[in-house]
C-alpha angles and dihedrals in degrees: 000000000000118000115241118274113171120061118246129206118184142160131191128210117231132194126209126195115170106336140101105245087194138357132224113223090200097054101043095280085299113167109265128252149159129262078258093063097242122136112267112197096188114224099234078067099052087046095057092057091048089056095046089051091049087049082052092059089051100257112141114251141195120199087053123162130250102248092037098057118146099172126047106253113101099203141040096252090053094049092052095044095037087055100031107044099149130034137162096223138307105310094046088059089044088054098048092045090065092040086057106043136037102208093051089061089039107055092003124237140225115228115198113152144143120251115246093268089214086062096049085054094040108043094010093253102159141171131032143293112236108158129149128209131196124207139208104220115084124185129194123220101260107239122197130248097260130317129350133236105216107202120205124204118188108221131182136193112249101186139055116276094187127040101262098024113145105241119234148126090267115115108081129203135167137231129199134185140172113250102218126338139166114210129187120217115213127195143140126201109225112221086203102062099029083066088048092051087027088249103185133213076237092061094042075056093052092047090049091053095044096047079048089066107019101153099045114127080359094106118122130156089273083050109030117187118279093031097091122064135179104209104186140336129216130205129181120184114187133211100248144043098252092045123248081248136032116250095245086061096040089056096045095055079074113080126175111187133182098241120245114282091012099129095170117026109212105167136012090271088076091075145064120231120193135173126206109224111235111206109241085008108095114169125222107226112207121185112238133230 
């Protein structure tokens, strides 16, 4: 495997009906927008479905979650101490982290946990693990094509929850979704710091696949299936290790637009996509899943 030597900028097109691409806990799970009132998918979101894709294609993982664990340790210090037992000194753990999990030389982690105390009185293992990695995937939060409709739908429970509950349309709760809404997923892959985790062109090959078919095995009753697209993705890959470009200008060489006269966007045909030509930078345009 040959680590990755050209930088790479790409961004991907998403499409939302009817679904709540992701919610705010501290606004009733409420999609979550801008002050300008424009649609905000946070990266640690995106991430976290990357990972879960990558798990999918059977790479080892991390930060898994809990319903979606593959190994037997139930929390992320378990996990580091239960993999990584010896080394030599920092730089030795960071190097056998990366070598572990995809998604830490990927995105980059910070350990900092507490040794098992039973094994520092036990095997003389003292002290504590406090390593930082950085990685050399960057995602932007996706942000939507002009303004979002939220959508509220009032819902109540209609059994017991408890033996000797009184049943009864009671207990309310509250949906919302966003009506129609196109996003745009922005992100760069830095040559410096993939030869530092030992980031390879395979695994940018990973992420682009997994960004290719984000939402697969990702429905829930917030996200049924269907209501989540991936349009296009776009992937440039320059000739050298800074970039041609820089990635802000990469990225804006990319425009959605709502078309004239469109109100109320209600598919992908109600915008404009274009797409600057940058001369010795040539993208390579993927359908999604």
């Amino acid at each position: 495997m040959s680590i990755l030597k050209n930088k790479i900028d790409f961004a991907a097109i998403i499409s939302v009906d009817h679904a709540n691409p992701n919610g705010d806990p501290l606004n009733g799970n409420r999609p979550r927008i801008t002050y300008s009132g424009n649609g905000e998918i946070s990266d640690v979101c995106i991430k976290r479905k990357i990972r879960n894709r990558l798990q999918d294609m059977g790479e080892k993982i991390f930060v898994q979650s809990n319903d979606r664990c593959d190994d037997k340790f139930d929390s992320l210090s378990k996990r580091a101490s239960g993999t990584i037992q010896t080394y030599s000194s920092n730089d030795d753990y960071e190097k056998q982290a990366c070598e572990e999990w995809i998604d830490v030389r990927s995105f980059g982690q910070v350990f900092a946990f507490k040794k098992d105390k039973q094994k520092e009185k036990e095997k003389g293992e003292g002290g504590s693990v406090s390593v930082g990695v950085r990685g050399p995937v960057s995602i932007h939060q996706a942000l939507s094509v002009g303004p979002i409709d939220i959508n509220s739908m009032q819902i109540t429970k209609s059994v017991s929850g408890e033996s000797g509950e009184k049943k009864g349309s009671d207990t309310m709760g509250t949906k919302h979704m966003v009506e129609y809404g196109i996003y745009v997923i922005k992100g760069s892959i830095n040559v410096q710091l993939a030869q530092k985790t030992g980031f390879t062109e395979e695994d940018a090959d990973k992420i682009k696949e997994c960004i290719r078919t984000l939402f697969m095995n990702d429905s829930s009753s917030a996200r049924p299936d269907g209501s989540m697209e991936v349009i296009k993705v776009y992937w440039w890959k320059h000739n050298n290790q800074i970039g041609q470009y820089s990635s802000a200008k990469v990225h804006r060489s990319l425009q959605v637009t709502i078309k004239e006269g469109v109100a109320f966007p209600r598919c992908i045909d109600d915008y404009t996509i274009t797409l600057e030509a940058l001369d010795g930078l040539e993208p390579e345009i993927i359908d999604g899943i």
